[in-house]
C-alpha positions in Angstrom: 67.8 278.8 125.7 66.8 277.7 129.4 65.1 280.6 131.0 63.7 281.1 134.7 60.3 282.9 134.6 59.8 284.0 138.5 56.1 282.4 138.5 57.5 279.2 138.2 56.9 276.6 141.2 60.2 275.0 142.7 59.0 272.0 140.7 58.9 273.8 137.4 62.0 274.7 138.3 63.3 271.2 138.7 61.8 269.8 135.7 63.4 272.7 133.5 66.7 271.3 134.4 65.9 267.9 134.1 66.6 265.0 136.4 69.7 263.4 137.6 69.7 259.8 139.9 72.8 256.9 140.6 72.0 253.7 140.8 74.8 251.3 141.7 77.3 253.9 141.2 76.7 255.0 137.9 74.3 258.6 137.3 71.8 258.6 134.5 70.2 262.2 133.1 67.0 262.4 131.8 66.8 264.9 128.8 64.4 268.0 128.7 63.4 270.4 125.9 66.4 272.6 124.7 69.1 270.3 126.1 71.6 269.3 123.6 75.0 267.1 124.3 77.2 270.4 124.9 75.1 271.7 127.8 75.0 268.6 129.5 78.8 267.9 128.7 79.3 271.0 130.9 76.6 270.4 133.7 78.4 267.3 134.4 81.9 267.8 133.7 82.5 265.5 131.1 82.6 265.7 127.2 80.4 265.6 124.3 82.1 262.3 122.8 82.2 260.4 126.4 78.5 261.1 126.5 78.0 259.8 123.3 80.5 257.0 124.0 78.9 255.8 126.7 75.2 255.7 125.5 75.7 254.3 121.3 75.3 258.1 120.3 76.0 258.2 116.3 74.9 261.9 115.6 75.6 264.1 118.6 73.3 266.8 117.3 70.4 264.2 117.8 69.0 264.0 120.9 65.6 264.2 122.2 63.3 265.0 125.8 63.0 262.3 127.7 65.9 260.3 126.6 67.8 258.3 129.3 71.4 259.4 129.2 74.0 257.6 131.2 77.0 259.7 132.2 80.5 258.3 132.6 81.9 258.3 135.5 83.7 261.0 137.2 80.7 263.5 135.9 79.9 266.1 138.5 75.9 266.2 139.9 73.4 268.5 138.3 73.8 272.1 139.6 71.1 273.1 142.1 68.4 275.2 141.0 68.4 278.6 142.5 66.4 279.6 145.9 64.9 282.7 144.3 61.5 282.7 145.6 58.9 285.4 143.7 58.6 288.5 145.3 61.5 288.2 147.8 65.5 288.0 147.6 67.1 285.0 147.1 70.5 283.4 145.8 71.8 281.8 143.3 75.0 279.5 143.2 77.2 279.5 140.2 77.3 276.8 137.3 79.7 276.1 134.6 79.5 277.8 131.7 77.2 280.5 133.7 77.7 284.5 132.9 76.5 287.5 134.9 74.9 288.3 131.9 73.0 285.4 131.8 71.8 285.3 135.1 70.4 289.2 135.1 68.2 287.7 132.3 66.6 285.3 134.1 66.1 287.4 137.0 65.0 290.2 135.3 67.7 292.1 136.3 71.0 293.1 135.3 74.3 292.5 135.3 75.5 295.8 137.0 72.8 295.3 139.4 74.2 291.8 140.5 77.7 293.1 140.2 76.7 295.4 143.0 74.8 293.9 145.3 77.6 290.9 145.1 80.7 293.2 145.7 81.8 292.2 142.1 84.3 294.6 140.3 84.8 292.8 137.4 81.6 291.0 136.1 83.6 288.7 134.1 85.3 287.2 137.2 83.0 285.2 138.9 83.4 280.9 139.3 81.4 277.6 139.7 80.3 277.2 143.3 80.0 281.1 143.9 76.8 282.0 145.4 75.4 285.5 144.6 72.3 287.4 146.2 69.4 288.1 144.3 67.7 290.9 144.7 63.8 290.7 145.2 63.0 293.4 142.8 62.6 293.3 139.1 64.7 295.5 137.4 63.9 295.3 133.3 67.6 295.6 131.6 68.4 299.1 130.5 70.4 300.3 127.6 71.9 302.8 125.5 69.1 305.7 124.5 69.7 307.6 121.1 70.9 311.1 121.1 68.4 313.2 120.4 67.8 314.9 117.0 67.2 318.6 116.7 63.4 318.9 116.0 62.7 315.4 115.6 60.7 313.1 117.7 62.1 311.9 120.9 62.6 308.1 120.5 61.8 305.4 123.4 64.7 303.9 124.8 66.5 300.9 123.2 66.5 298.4 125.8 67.8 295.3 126.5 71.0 293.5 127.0 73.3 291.1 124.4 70.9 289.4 122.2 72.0 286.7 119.3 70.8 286.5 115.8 71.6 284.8 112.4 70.8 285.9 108.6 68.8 283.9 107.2 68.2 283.3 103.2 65.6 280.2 102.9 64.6 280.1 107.1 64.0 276.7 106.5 65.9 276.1 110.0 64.3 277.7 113.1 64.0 274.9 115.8 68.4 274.6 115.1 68.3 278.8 115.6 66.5 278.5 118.9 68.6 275.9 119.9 71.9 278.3 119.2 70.0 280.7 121.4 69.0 282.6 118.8 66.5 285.2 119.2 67.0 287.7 115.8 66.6 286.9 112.1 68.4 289.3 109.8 66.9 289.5 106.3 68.5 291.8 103.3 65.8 294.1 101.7 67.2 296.0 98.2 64.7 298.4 97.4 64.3 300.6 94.2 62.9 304.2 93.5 59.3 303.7 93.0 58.8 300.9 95.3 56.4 300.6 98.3 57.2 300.1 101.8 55.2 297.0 101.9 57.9 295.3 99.6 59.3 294.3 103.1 56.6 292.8 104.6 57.2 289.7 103.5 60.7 289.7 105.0 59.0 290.7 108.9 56.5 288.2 108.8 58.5 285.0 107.6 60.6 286.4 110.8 57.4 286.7 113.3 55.9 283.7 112.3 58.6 281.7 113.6 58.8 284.0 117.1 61.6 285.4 115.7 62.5 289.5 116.4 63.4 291.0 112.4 66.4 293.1 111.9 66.0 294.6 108.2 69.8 295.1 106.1 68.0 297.5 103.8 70.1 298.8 100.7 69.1 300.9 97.6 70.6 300.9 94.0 73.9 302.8 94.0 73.6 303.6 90.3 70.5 305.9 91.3 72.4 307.7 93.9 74.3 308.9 91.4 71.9 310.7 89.6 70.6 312.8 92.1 72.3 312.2 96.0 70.5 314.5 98.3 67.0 313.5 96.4 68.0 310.1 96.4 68.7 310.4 100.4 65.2 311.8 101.0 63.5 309.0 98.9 65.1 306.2 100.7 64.6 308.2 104.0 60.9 308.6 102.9 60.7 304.8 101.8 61.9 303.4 105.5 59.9 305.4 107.4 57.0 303.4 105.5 58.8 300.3 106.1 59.0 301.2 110.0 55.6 301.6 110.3 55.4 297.8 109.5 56.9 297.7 112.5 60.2 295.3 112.4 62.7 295.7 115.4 65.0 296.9 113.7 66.4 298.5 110.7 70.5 298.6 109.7 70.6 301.3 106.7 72.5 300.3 104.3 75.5 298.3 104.1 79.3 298.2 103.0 78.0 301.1 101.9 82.8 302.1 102.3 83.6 300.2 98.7 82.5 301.0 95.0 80.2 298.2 95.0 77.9 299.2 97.2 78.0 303.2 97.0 78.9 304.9 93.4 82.4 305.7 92.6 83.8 308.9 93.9 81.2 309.7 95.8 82.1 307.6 98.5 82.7 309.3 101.8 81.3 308.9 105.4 80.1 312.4 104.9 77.5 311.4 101.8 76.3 308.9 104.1 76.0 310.9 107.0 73.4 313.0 105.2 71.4 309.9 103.9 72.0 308.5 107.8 70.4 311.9 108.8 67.3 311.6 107.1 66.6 308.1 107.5 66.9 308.4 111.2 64.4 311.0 111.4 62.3 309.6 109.4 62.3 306.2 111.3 61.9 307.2 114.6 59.2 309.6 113.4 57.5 306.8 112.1 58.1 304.3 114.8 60.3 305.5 118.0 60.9 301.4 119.3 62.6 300.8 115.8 66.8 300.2 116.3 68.5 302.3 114.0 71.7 300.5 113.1 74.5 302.3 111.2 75.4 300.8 108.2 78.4 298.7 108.3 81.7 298.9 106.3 83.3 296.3 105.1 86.1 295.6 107.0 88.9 296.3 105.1 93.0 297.4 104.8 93.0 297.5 100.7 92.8 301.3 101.0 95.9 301.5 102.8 94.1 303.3 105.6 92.4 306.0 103.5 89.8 307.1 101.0 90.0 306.8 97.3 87.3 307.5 94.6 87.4 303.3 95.0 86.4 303.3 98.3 87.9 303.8 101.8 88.9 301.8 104.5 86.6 301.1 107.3 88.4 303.2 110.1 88.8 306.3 108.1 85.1 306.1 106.6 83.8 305.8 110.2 86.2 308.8 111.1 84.6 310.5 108.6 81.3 309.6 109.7 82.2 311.0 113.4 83.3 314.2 112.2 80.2 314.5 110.2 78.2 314.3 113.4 76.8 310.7 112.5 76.5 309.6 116.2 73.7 312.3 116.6 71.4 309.8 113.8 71.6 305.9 115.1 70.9 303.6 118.1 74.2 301.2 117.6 77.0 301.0 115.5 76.8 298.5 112.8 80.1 296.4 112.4 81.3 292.9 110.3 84.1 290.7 111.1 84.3 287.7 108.8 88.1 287.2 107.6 89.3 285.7 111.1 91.2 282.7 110.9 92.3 282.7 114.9 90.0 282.1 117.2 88.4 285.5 119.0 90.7 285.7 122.2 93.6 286.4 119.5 95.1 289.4 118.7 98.0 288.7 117.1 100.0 285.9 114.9 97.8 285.6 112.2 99.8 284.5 109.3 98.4 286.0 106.3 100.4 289.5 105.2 99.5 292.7 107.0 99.3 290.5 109.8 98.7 293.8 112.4 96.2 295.0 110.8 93.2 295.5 112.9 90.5 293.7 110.8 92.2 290.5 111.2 91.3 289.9 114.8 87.4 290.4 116.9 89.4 292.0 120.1 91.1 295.0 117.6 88.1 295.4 115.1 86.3 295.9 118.4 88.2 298.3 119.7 88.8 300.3 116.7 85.3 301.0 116.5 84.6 301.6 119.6 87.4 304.0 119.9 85.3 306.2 117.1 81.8 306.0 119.0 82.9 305.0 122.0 79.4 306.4 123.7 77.4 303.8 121.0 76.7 300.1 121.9 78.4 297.5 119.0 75.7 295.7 116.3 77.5 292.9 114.8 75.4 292.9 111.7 77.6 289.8 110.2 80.2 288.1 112.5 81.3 284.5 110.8 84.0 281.8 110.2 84.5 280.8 106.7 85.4 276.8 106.3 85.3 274.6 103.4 85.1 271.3 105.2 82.7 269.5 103.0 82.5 272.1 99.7 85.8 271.5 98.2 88.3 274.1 97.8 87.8 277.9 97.9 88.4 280.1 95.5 92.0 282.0 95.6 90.3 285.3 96.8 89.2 282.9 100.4 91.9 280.7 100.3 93.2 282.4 103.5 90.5 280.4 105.1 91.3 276.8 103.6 92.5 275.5 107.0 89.3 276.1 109.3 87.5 273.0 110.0 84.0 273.7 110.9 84.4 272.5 114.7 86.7 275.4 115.0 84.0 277.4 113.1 81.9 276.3 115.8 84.1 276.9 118.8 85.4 280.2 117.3 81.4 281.7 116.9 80.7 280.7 120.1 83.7 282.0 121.6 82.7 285.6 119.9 79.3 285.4 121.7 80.6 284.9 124.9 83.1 287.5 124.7 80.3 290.0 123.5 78.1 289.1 125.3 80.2 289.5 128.5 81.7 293.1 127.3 78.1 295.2 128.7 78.9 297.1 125.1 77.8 294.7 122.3 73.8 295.0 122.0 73.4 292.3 119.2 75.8 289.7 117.3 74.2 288.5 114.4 76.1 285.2 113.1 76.9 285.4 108.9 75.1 282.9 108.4 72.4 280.3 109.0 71.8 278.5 105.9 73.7 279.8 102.5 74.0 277.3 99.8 75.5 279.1 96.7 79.9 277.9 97.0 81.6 279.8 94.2 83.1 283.2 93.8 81.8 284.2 97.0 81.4 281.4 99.1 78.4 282.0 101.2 78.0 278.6 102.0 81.5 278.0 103.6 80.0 280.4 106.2 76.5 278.9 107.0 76.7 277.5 110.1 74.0 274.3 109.2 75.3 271.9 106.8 73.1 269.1 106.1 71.1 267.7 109.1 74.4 268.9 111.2 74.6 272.2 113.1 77.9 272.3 115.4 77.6 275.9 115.9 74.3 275.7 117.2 75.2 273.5 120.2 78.6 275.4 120.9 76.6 278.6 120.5 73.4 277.1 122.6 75.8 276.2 125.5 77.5 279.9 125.6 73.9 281.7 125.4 72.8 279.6 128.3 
């Protein structure tokens, strides 16, 4: 993703957007690092295929710096660069594709600064050609801070604005995540009693050694819950305070933890966890304050008929059970999934499956159900994904739902999610489910990975809406 750093020189400035000239009536682009075929689609009004038309392109997602690009006629002209100057106020005029969130970043402001230096009431109206004032000063991005915890350390802030991620199983693909705008890897740890902390360091530094930040999905064994629960919770609590201390960025404890898989039957309640919640909270920010504490999250789900059973529980009522347990008091953001859409995010309604109201079937009503339970949390989509078999064969019937989704819609749909978060000032991270699965049979992991092959169309549609 493109960034303005305020040192740069005008001519930095220039280069980072790459050049633009007509000769004899016809405008030729000269690619830079992190362009891709989307981007420039939208910087000169045109499309992906009449860019790729016009200059012999076979695989869109190949393109490299340098590269003379001719653009069809009827493109627009590169957008100026902005008149920011270091140290002093400035302006900025409004591209295609641009968000207020996006532009706070590079300014090293933020988006409720802009809005009111620029008269803006609604920071998701603003338009191509609008010129904005910069203000002179930085102003880091500011966040949600945890609630404090009755005779437990007080944690630093959690600062920042939306940030984008992907889980990752064999990381064989970071240059394709940085080009999606990708600044998170999420890795699964499963740890069991008796293990060190250091079982995870593995896990943080394939994530730092590619530049990445690390969010930990760390899980225990739900048959040794069972033997013991409130010694169980202070083992696990003990164990990721260790693992804190290796210092990831963050750490989502537990996960699904609502169904019999993933918690032991008939003990499952959002109380149970609350007290395992409770100690691991403590014992993380005790360890390290700057780790994000991410609730675990449920898996999204209406088979419970909006209740608990010694099966499980839906998510809503779990999480309302969570609330009245006084979970809010023990984590940084609220972990969330949403991976059974078949509509594209703006929908919310018409899906054509039964239970067709049911809010797990669209982003805009899973969103608001959980913020309606901790509505004073940010949102930490710990899996958000798009399940298509284009190129695996059929599903099997417990994902047929999904057997019409072609992965550009998988594509457009993730990147539509994104912006929408990204834009809502109350989603802190969306971490896409997932990078690069390859196991396609009873749970078709694959079908979600967003790289297939040497192709990645998420990563420019997702690229182009982080820019």
């Amino acid at each position: 993703m493109r960034r303005f750093i305020l040192a740069f020189s005008l001519l930095m400035l220039l280069a980072l957007f790459g050049t633009a000239a007509s000769a004899q009536g016809q405008t030729t682009y000269t690619v830079v690092p992190g362009d891709n075929l989307f981007r420039i689609a939208l910087r000169f009004n045109t499309t992906i295929a009449a860019i790729a038309s016009a200059n012999g392109i076979a695989n869109v997602n190949l393109i490299y710096a340098g590269q003379q690009l001719v653009i069809p006629s009827g493109g627009g002209t590169t957008p100026p660069p902005p008149t920011f100057q270091p140290g002093a106020g400035g302006s900025y005029t409004l591209a295609r594709g641009d968000t207020l969130g996006a532009i706070a970043r590079r300014f090293g402001t933020t988006y409720q600064n802009l809005a009111q230096l620029n008269g803006i009431a609604n920071p998701n109206l603003i338009y191509a050609g609008q010129v904005l004032r910069i203000s002179g000063t930085n102003c880091p991005p500011t966040g949600p801070t945890a609630t404090p915890v009755p005779g437990a350390p007080t944690p630093a802030p959690v600062t920042g604005g939306f940030e984008l991620g992907g889980q990752v199983f064999a990381f064989a693909y970071p240059e394709q995540m940085r080009g999606a705008g990708m600044t998170w890897a999420k890795l699964q740890v499963v740890w069991n009693r008796g293990e060190p902390a250091s079982i995870a360091q593995d896990e943080i530094n394939n994530a730092r050694n590619r530049g990445f930040k690390v969010l930990l999905s760390i899980k225990g064994n739900p048959a040794q819950i069972a033997q013991n629960p409130t010694q169980y919770y202070q083992d696990f609590a003990t164990f990721l305070g260790g693992v804190a201390q290796l210092n990831p960025d963050g750490i989502e404890v537990w996960n699904e933890q609502n169904i019999d898989r993933e918690w032991p039957a008939g003990q499952i309640s959002g109380a149970a966890y609350t007290q395992m919640l409770s100690a691991a909270y403590q014992a993380i920010k005790r360890a390290n304050a700057n780790v994000l504490v991410i609730s675990g999250a449920p898996s999204p789900t209406g088979f419970f008929g909006g209740r608990c059973t010694s099966n499980g529980c839906d998510d809503d009522a779990y999480l309302r059970q969570m609330a009245a347990a006084g979970a809010g008091n023990f984590f940084d953001c609220t972990g969330i999934h949403y991976n059974e859409g078949i509509l594209p995010p703006s929908a919310s309604s018409g899906d054509p499956r039964g239970n067709s109201s049911h809010y797990t079937r669209y982003y805009p009503t899973m969103v608001s159900t959980y913020r309606g339970i901790f509505p004073n949390k940010p949102l930490c989509f710990t899996e958000l994904g798009y399940l298509s078999p284009e190129g695996f064969g059929p599903l099997p019937p417990a994902f047929s739902w999904a057997a019409n989704t072609s992965a550009q819609e998988q594509a457009e749909w993730l990147a539509g999610a994104a912006t929408r978060a990204r834009s809502s000032g109350f989603v802190r991270l969306l971490v896409v489910w997932n990078v690069d699965a390859t196991t396609y049979g009873a749970d078709p992991q694959a079908g979600y990975a967003i790289v297939r092959g040497n192709q990645c169309l998420a990563c420019i549609t997702l690229g182009a809406a982080m820019d």
